[in-house]
C-alpha positions in Angstrom: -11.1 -4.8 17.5 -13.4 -7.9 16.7 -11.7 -8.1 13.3 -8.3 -8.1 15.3 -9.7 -10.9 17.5 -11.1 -12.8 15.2 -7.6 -12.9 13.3 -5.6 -13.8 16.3 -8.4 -16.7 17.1 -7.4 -18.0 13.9 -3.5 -17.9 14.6 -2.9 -15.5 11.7 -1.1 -12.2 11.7 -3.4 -8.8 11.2 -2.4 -6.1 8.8 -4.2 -2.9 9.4 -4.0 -2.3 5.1 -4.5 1.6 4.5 -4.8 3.2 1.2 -3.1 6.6 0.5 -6.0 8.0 -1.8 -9.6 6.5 -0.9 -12.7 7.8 -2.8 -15.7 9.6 -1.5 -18.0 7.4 -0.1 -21.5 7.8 1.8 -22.8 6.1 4.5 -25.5 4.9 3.2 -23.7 3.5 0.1 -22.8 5.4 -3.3 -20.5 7.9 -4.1 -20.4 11.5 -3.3 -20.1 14.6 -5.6 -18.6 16.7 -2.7 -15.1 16.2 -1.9 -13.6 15.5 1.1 -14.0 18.9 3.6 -10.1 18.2 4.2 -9.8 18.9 0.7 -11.7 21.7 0.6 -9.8 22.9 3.7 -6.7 22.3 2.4 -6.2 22.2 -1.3 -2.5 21.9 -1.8 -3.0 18.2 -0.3 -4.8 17.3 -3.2 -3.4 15.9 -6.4 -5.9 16.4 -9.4 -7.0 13.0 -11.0 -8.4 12.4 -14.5 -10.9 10.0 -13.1 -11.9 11.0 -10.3 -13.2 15.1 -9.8 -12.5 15.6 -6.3 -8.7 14.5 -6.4 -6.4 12.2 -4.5 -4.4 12.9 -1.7 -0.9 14.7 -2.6 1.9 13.4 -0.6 4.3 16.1 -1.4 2.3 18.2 1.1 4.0 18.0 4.2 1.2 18.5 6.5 -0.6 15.3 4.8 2.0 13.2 5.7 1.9 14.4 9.2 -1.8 14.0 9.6 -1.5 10.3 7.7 1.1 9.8 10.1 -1.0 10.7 13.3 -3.9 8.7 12.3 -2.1 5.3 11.5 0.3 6.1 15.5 -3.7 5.8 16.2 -4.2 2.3 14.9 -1.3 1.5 15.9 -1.5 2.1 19.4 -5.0 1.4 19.8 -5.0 -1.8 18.2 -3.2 -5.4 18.6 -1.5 -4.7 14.9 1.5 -6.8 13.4 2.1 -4.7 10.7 0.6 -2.0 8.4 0.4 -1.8 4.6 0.5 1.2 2.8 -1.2 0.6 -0.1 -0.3 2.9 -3.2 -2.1 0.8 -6.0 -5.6 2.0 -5.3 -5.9 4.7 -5.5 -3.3 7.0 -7.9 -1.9 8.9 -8.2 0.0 10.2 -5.1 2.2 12.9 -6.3 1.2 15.3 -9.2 1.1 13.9 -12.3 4.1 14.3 -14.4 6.3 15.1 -11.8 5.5 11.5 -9.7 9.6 10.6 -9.9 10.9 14.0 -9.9 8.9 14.5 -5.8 9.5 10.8 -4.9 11.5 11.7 -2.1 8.0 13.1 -0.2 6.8 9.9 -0.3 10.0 8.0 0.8 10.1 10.4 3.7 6.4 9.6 4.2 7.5 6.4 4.5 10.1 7.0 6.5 8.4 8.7 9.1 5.8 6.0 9.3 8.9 3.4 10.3 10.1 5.4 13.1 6.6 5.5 14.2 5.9 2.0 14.2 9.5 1.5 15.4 9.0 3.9 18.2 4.9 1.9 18.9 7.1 -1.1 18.8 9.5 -0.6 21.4 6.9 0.6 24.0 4.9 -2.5 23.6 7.9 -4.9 23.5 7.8 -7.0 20.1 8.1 -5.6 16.4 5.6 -3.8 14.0 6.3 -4.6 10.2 5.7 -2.4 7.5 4.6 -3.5 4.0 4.0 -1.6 0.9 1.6 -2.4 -1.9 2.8 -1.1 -5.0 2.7 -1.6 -9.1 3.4 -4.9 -10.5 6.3 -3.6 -12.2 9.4 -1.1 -12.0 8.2 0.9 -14.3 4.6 1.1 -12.7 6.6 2.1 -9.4 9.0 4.8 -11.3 5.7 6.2 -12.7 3.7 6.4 -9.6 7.0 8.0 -7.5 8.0 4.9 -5.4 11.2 4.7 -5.2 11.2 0.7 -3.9 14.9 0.5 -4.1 15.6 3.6 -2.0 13.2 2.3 1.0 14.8 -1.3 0.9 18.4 0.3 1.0 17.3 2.2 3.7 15.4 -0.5 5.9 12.1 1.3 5.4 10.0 -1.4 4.3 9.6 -5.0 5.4 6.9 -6.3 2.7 6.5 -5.5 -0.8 3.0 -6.3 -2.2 3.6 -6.4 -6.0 0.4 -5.4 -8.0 -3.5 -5.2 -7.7 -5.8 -6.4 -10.3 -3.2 -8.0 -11.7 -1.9 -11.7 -12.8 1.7 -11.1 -13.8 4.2 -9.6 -11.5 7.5 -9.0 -12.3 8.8 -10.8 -9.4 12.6 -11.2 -10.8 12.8 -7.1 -11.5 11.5 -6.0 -8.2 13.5 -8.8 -6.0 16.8 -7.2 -8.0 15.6 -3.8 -6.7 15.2 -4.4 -3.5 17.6 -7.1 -2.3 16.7 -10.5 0.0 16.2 -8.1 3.2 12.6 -7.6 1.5 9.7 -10.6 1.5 7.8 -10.1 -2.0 4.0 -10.6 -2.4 2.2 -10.8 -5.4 -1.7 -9.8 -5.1 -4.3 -11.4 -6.4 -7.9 -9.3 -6.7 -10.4 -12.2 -7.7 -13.1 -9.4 -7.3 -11.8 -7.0 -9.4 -9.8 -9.1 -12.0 -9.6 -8.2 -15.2 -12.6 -10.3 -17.2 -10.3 -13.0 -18.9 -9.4 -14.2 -15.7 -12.2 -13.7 -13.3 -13.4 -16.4 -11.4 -10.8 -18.6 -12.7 -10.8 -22.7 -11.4 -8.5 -23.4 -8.3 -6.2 -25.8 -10.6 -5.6 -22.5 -12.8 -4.9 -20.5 -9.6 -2.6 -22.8 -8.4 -0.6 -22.6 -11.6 -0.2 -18.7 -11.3 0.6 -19.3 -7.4 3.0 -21.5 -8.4 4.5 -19.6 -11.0 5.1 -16.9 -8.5 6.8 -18.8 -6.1 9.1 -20.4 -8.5 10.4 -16.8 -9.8 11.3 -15.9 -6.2 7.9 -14.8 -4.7 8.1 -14.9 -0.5 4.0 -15.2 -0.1 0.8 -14.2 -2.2 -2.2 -12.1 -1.4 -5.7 -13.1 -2.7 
Protein backbone atom coordinates (compact mmCIF):
# COMPACT_ATOMS: atom_id res chain seq x y z
CA UNK A 1 0.00 0.00 0.00
CA UNK A 2 2.79 2.63 0.76
CA UNK A 3 4.57 1.49 -2.48
CA UNK A 4 1.12 2.24 -4.18
CA UNK A 5 1.09 5.60 -2.58
CA UNK A 6 4.22 6.57 -3.09
CA UNK A 7 3.75 5.85 -6.98
CA UNK A 8 0.53 7.79 -7.27
CA UNK A 9 2.35 10.87 -5.25
CA UNK A 10 4.72 10.77 -7.98
CA UNK A 11 1.93 10.83 -10.81
CA UNK A 12 3.07 7.54 -12.32
CA UNK A 13 1.10 4.39 -12.96
CA UNK A 14 1.64 1.13 -10.55
CA UNK A 15 2.18 -2.28 -12.03
CA UNK A 16 1.75 -4.93 -9.44
CA UNK A 17 4.75 -7.21 -11.62
CA UNK A 18 4.25 -11.04 -10.66
CA UNK A 19 6.54 -13.76 -11.69
CA UNK A 20 5.08 -17.18 -12.73
CA UNK A 21 8.09 -19.27 -11.13
CA UNK A 22 9.83 -17.44 -8.02
CA UNK A 23 12.62 -19.38 -6.17
CA UNK A 24 12.77 -20.42 -2.58
CA UNK A 25 13.71 -17.85 -0.50
CA UNK A 26 14.09 -17.37 3.45
CA UNK A 27 13.21 -14.72 5.50
CA UNK A 28 16.13 -14.04 6.80
CA UNK A 29 17.89 -13.99 3.40
CA UNK A 30 19.43 -17.03 1.33
CA UNK A 31 18.03 -19.74 -0.37
CA UNK A 32 16.22 -22.80 0.79
CA UNK A 33 16.85 -26.52 0.10
CA UNK A 34 13.21 -27.36 0.87
CA UNK A 35 10.73 -26.70 -1.75
CA UNK A 36 7.84 -24.90 -1.59
CA UNK A 37 5.08 -27.03 0.80
CA UNK A 38 2.67 -26.35 -2.26
CA UNK A 39 4.95 -28.27 -4.12
CA UNK A 40 5.21 -30.87 -1.95
CA UNK A 41 1.48 -30.86 -1.66
CA UNK A 42 0.90 -30.85 -5.03
CA UNK A 43 3.45 -32.25 -7.38
CA UNK A 44 1.85 -32.16 -10.77
CA UNK A 45 2.07 -28.23 -10.39
CA UNK A 46 5.63 -28.50 -10.65
CA UNK A 47 7.74 -28.39 -13.80
CA UNK A 48 11.23 -29.97 -13.17
CA UNK A 49 14.16 -27.40 -13.91
CA UNK A 50 17.73 -28.18 -14.64
CA UNK A 51 18.89 -25.32 -12.40
CA UNK A 52 16.93 -25.18 -9.90
CA UNK A 53 16.06 -28.77 -7.67
CA UNK A 54 12.83 -27.90 -6.36
CA UNK A 55 11.10 -27.04 -9.77
CA UNK A 56 9.04 -24.16 -11.16
CA UNK A 57 5.55 -23.78 -11.21
CA UNK A 58 3.75 -25.96 -14.19
CA UNK A 59 0.99 -23.97 -15.77
CA UNK A 60 -0.51 -26.87 -17.55
CA UNK A 61 -1.99 -27.75 -14.14
CA UNK A 62 -5.27 -26.42 -13.94
CA UNK A 63 -5.64 -25.99 -10.33
CA UNK A 64 -2.35 -23.66 -10.52
CA UNK A 65 -3.83 -21.40 -12.69
CA UNK A 66 -6.85 -21.11 -10.51
CA UNK A 67 -4.95 -20.54 -7.30
CA UNK A 68 -2.46 -17.83 -9.40
CA UNK A 69 -5.63 -16.51 -10.43
CA UNK A 70 -7.20 -16.15 -6.88
CA UNK A 71 -4.20 -14.54 -5.41
CA UNK A 72 -3.56 -11.80 -8.21
CA UNK A 73 -8.26 -11.06 -7.83
CA UNK A 74 -6.43 -10.37 -4.26
CA UNK A 75 -4.08 -7.63 -5.34
CA UNK A 76 -6.27 -6.64 -7.47
CA UNK A 77 -9.03 -5.79 -5.35
CA UNK A 78 -7.08 -4.93 -2.43
CA UNK A 79 -4.91 -2.61 -3.99
CA UNK A 80 -5.16 0.89 -6.14
CA UNK A 81 -3.42 -1.32 -9.22
CA UNK A 82 -3.35 0.06 -13.00
CA UNK A 83 -2.29 -2.97 -14.42
CA UNK A 84 -0.46 -6.31 -13.70
CA UNK A 85 2.54 -7.95 -15.41
CA UNK A 86 2.88 -11.36 -15.75
CA UNK A 87 6.27 -11.89 -15.95
CA UNK A 88 7.40 -15.27 -17.73
CA UNK A 89 11.26 -14.38 -18.18
CA UNK A 90 12.32 -15.08 -14.73
CA UNK A 91 11.87 -17.64 -13.89
CA UNK A 92 11.47 -20.80 -16.75
CA UNK A 93 10.32 -22.67 -17.57
CA UNK A 94 6.49 -22.76 -17.26
CA UNK A 95 5.35 -25.73 -19.03
CA UNK A 96 7.46 -29.03 -19.18
CA UNK A 97 10.30 -28.94 -20.98
CA UNK A 98 10.07 -30.18 -24.50
CA UNK A 99 6.57 -29.98 -24.74
CA UNK A 100 6.55 -25.86 -23.87
CA UNK A 101 4.69 -25.12 -27.55
CA UNK A 102 2.85 -28.31 -27.83
CA UNK A 103 0.72 -27.21 -23.93
CA UNK A 104 0.84 -23.39 -24.87
CA UNK A 105 -2.74 -23.25 -24.82
CA UNK A 106 -2.63 -23.70 -20.64
CA UNK A 107 -0.88 -20.74 -20.51
CA UNK A 108 -3.06 -18.68 -23.01
CA UNK A 109 -6.03 -19.81 -21.05
CA UNK A 110 -4.03 -18.75 -17.88
CA UNK A 111 -3.91 -15.71 -19.41
CA UNK A 112 -7.14 -15.52 -20.42
CA UNK A 113 -8.63 -16.11 -17.26
CA UNK A 114 -6.59 -13.46 -15.65
CA UNK A 115 -8.27 -10.72 -18.35
CA UNK A 116 -11.73 -11.56 -17.35
CA UNK A 117 -10.62 -11.13 -13.91
CA UNK A 118 -9.19 -7.92 -14.17
CA UNK A 119 -11.93 -7.02 -16.67
CA UNK A 120 -14.54 -8.17 -14.18
CA UNK A 121 -12.16 -6.01 -10.96
CA UNK A 122 -12.40 -3.33 -13.46
CA UNK A 123 -15.94 -2.79 -14.02
CA UNK A 124 -16.80 -2.86 -10.26
CA UNK A 125 -14.42 -0.05 -9.53
CA UNK A 126 -15.32 1.97 -12.67
CA UNK A 127 -11.98 2.57 -14.81
CA UNK A 128 -9.71 -0.08 -16.63
CA UNK A 129 -7.03 -2.64 -15.32
CA UNK A 130 -4.28 -3.38 -18.08
CA UNK A 131 -2.55 -6.35 -18.42
CA UNK A 132 1.06 -6.64 -19.59
CA UNK A 133 3.19 -9.65 -20.21
CA UNK A 134 6.94 -9.86 -19.91
CA UNK A 135 8.30 -12.28 -22.18
CA UNK A 136 11.63 -13.40 -24.28
CA UNK A 137 13.36 -10.91 -26.42
CA UNK A 138 12.62 -12.83 -29.37
CA UNK A 139 9.93 -15.13 -31.17
CA UNK A 140 11.77 -17.85 -30.99
CA UNK A 141 12.52 -17.33 -27.06
CA UNK A 142 8.57 -17.05 -26.81
CA UNK A 143 7.82 -20.32 -29.17
CA UNK A 144 10.35 -22.09 -26.77
CA UNK A 145 9.07 -21.05 -23.51
CA UNK A 146 5.06 -21.80 -24.76
CA UNK A 147 3.87 -18.14 -25.30
CA UNK A 148 1.93 -17.92 -27.87
CA UNK A 149 2.17 -13.80 -28.12
CA UNK A 150 0.24 -13.71 -31.35
CA UNK A 151 -2.68 -15.77 -30.09
CA UNK A 152 -3.21 -13.42 -26.91
CA UNK A 153 -2.96 -10.15 -29.07
CA UNK A 154 -5.53 -11.73 -31.62
CA UNK A 155 -7.58 -12.35 -28.84
CA UNK A 156 -7.41 -8.99 -26.81
CA UNK A 157 -5.71 -10.78 -23.95
CA UNK A 158 -2.80 -8.62 -23.43
CA UNK A 159 -2.39 -4.91 -23.38
CA UNK A 160 1.61 -4.64 -22.82
CA UNK A 161 4.36 -6.76 -24.10
CA UNK A 162 7.62 -6.47 -22.11
CA UNK A 163 10.17 -7.82 -24.63
CA UNK A 164 13.30 -9.42 -22.76
CA UNK A 165 15.13 -9.38 -19.32
CA UNK A 166 18.78 -9.20 -19.07
CA UNK A 167 18.87 -8.38 -22.28
CA UNK A 168 20.18 -5.40 -24.77
CA UNK A 169 18.71 -6.48 -28.09
CA UNK A 170 15.07 -7.04 -28.72
CA UNK A 171 13.66 -7.97 -31.63
CA UNK A 172 11.25 -5.19 -31.71
CA UNK A 173 10.23 -5.43 -35.60
CA UNK A 174 9.48 -9.51 -35.20
CA UNK A 175 7.28 -9.20 -32.18
CA UNK A 176 5.38 -5.87 -33.32
CA UNK A 177 4.53 -8.17 -36.71
CA UNK A 178 3.17 -10.83 -34.28
CA UNK A 179 1.12 -8.98 -32.41
CA UNK A 180 -0.30 -6.06 -34.43
CA UNK A 181 -0.58 -2.02 -33.30
CA UNK A 182 -3.44 -2.98 -30.64
CA UNK A 183 -0.28 -4.04 -28.42
CA UNK A 184 2.28 -1.24 -26.76
CA UNK A 185 5.97 -2.98 -26.86
CA UNK A 186 8.47 -2.60 -24.08
CA UNK A 187 11.88 -3.48 -24.19
CA UNK A 188 13.54 -4.26 -20.56
CA UNK A 189 16.48 -3.18 -19.42
CA UNK A 190 18.15 -5.17 -16.11
CA UNK A 191 21.16 -2.85 -15.30
CA UNK A 192 21.52 -5.16 -12.20
CA UNK A 193 21.67 -8.20 -13.82
CA UNK A 194 23.25 -7.31 -17.27
CA UNK A 195 25.28 -9.43 -18.88
CA UNK A 196 29.15 -8.17 -17.92
CA UNK A 197 29.99 -6.37 -21.33
CA UNK A 198 27.41 -4.02 -20.72
CA UNK A 199 26.99 -3.54 -17.05
CA UNK A 200 27.00 -0.22 -15.70
CA UNK A 201 27.19 1.22 -19.07
CA UNK A 202 27.42 5.52 -19.36
CA UNK A 203 24.00 7.28 -19.74
CA UNK A 204 25.21 8.59 -23.43
CA UNK A 205 25.50 4.65 -24.26
CA UNK A 206 22.09 3.96 -22.74
CA UNK A 207 20.55 6.58 -24.55
CA UNK A 208 21.78 5.09 -27.81
CA UNK A 209 20.14 1.57 -27.05
CA UNK A 210 16.90 3.57 -25.91
CA UNK A 211 16.96 5.16 -28.91
CA UNK A 212 17.55 2.46 -31.03
CA UNK A 213 14.45 0.86 -29.60
CA UNK A 214 12.28 3.54 -30.20
CA UNK A 215 13.30 4.00 -33.69
CA UNK A 216 12.49 0.10 -34.60
CA UNK A 217 8.93 0.66 -33.26
CA UNK A 218 9.35 0.30 -29.46
CA UNK A 219 6.05 1.98 -27.50
CA UNK A 220 8.17 2.54 -24.00
CA UNK A 221 11.25 0.94 -22.20
CA UNK A 222 11.69 -0.73 -18.82
CA UNK A 223 14.93 -0.18 -16.77
Amino acid sequence: GQLVNETRRRKLEVFWNHRISEVECLPEGGLSKQPHPLKVAHPDWVAPASWWPQGMWNLAAAGLRERKVANLRELATRYDLDGIQIDFSRHVPCLPVGRQWELRGHVTGFMRQVRLMLLEVAQRRGRPLLLAAKVPQTLAGCRTDGLDVAAWAEQRLVDVVTLGSRSMDVDVEGLRAAVGDGVRLQPCFDDHHATDGYRYGSIEFLRGVFANHFQRGASSVVT
